[in-house]
SEROVEX-312426 format. One line per 2 residues: number of its first residue (from 1); their letters; for each residue x negated, y negated, z of C-alpha. Coordinates in Angstrom, 2 decimals, always signed. Each point is the difference from the previous one (the first is absolute). Example, Ala and Ser with C-alpha at 12.3 -4.5 7.8 and 13.67 -1.06 7.14 Angstrom:
<rs>
1> as> -12.30/+4.50/+7.80 ~ -1.37/-3.44/-0.66
</rs>
This chain:
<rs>
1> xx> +95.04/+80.75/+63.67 ~ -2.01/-2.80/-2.03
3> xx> +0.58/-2.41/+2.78 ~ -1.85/+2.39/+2.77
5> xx> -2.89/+0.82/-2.50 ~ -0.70/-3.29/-0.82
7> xx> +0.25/-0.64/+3.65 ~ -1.87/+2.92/+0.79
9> xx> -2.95/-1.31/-2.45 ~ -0.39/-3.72/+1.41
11> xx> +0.32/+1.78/+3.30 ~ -3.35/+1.76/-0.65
13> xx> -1.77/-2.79/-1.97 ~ +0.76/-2.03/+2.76
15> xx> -1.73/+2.79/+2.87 ~ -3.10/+0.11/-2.21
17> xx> -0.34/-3.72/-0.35 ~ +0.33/-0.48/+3.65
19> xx> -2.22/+3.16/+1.18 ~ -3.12/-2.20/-1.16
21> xx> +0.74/-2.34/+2.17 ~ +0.83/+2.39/+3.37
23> xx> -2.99/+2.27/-1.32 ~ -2.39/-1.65/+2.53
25> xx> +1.43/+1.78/+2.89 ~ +0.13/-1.18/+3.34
27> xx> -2.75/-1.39/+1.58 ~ -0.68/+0.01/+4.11
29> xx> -3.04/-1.69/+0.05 ~ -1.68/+3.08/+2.13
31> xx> -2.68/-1.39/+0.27 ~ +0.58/-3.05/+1.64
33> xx> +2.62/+1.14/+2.42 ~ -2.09/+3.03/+0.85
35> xx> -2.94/-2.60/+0.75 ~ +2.77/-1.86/+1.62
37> xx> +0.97/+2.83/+2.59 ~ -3.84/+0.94/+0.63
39> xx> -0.11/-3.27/+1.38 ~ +2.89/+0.03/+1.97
41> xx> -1.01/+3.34/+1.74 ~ -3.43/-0.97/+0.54
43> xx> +1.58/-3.14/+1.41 ~ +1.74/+1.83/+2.30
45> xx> -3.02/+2.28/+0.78 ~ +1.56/+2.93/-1.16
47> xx> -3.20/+0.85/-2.21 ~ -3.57/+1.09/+0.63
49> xx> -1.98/-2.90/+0.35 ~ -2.07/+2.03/-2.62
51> xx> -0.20/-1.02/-3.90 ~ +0.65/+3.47/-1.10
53> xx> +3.28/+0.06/+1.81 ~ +1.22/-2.52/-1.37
55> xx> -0.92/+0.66/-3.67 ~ +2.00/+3.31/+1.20
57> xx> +2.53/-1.69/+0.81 ~ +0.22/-2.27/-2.76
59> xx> -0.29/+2.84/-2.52 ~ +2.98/+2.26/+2.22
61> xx> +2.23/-3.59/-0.63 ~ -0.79/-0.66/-3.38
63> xx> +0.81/+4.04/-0.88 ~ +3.09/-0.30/+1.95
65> xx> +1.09/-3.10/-1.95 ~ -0.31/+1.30/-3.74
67> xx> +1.86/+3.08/+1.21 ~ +3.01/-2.30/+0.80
69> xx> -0.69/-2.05/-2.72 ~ +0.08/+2.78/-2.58
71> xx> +2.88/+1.56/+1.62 ~ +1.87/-3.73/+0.07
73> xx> -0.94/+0.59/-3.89 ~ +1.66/+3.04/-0.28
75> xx> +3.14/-0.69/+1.25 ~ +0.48/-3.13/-1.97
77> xx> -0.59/+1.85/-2.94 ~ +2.05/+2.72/+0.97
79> xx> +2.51/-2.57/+1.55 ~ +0.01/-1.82/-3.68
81> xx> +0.23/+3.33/-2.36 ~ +3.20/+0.50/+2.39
83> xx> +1.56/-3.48/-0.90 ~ -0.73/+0.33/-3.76
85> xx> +1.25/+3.50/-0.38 ~ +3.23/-0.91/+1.88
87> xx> -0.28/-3.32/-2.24 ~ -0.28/+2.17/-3.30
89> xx> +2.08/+2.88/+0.93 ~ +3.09/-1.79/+1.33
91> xx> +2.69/+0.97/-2.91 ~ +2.60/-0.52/+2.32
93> xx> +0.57/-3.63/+1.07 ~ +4.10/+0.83/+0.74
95> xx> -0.88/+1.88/+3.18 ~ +2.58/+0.44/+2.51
97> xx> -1.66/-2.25/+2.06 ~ -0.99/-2.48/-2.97
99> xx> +4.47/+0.09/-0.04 ~ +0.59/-0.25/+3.49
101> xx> -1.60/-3.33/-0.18 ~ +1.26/-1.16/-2.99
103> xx> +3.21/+0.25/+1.81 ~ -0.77/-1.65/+2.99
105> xx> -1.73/-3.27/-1.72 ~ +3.97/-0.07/-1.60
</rs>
């Protein structure tokens, strides 16, 4: 029971050491690849020639970017909180399966 406290304790020193460092988040640089597709499409001619179309479009891009780049956010976190609570939680490391491979590296 010491062993998995102890464990349990470096296991959490160690998430709030490293959440500093993943803290900044993830970063799509919106607004360079929504400049980047403005130009494609005007390229293209698939915008109004017009100025206020294309800061339109450039805004409609750069709003549809930080919605996938907050929602890329969001799952990382919520993919990571996953990992560590499986990481923490995990009491059992002789699982059936944890055996059946034991056995088979015999």
């Amino acid at each position: 029971m010491k062993k998995i406290w102890a464990s349990g304790y470096f296991s959490m020193v160690l998430a709030v050491i490293s959440h500093g460092a993943l803290a900044e988040g993830i970063d799509l640089d919106c607004e360079t690849l929504s400049r980047q597709i403005v130009d494609r499409l005007n390229a293209e001619e698939l915008l109004a020639r017009s100025e206020p179309g294309r800061q339109r479009a450039l805004a409609i891009t750069l709003d549809l970017c930080r919605g996938t780049e907050a929602s890329a956010q969001q799952q990382h976190e919520a993919g990571r909180q996953e990992a560590l609570d499986n990481w923490f939680f995990e009491q059992h490391p002789e699982k059936p399966g944890n055996k059946r491979l034991k056995n088979l590296k015999r």
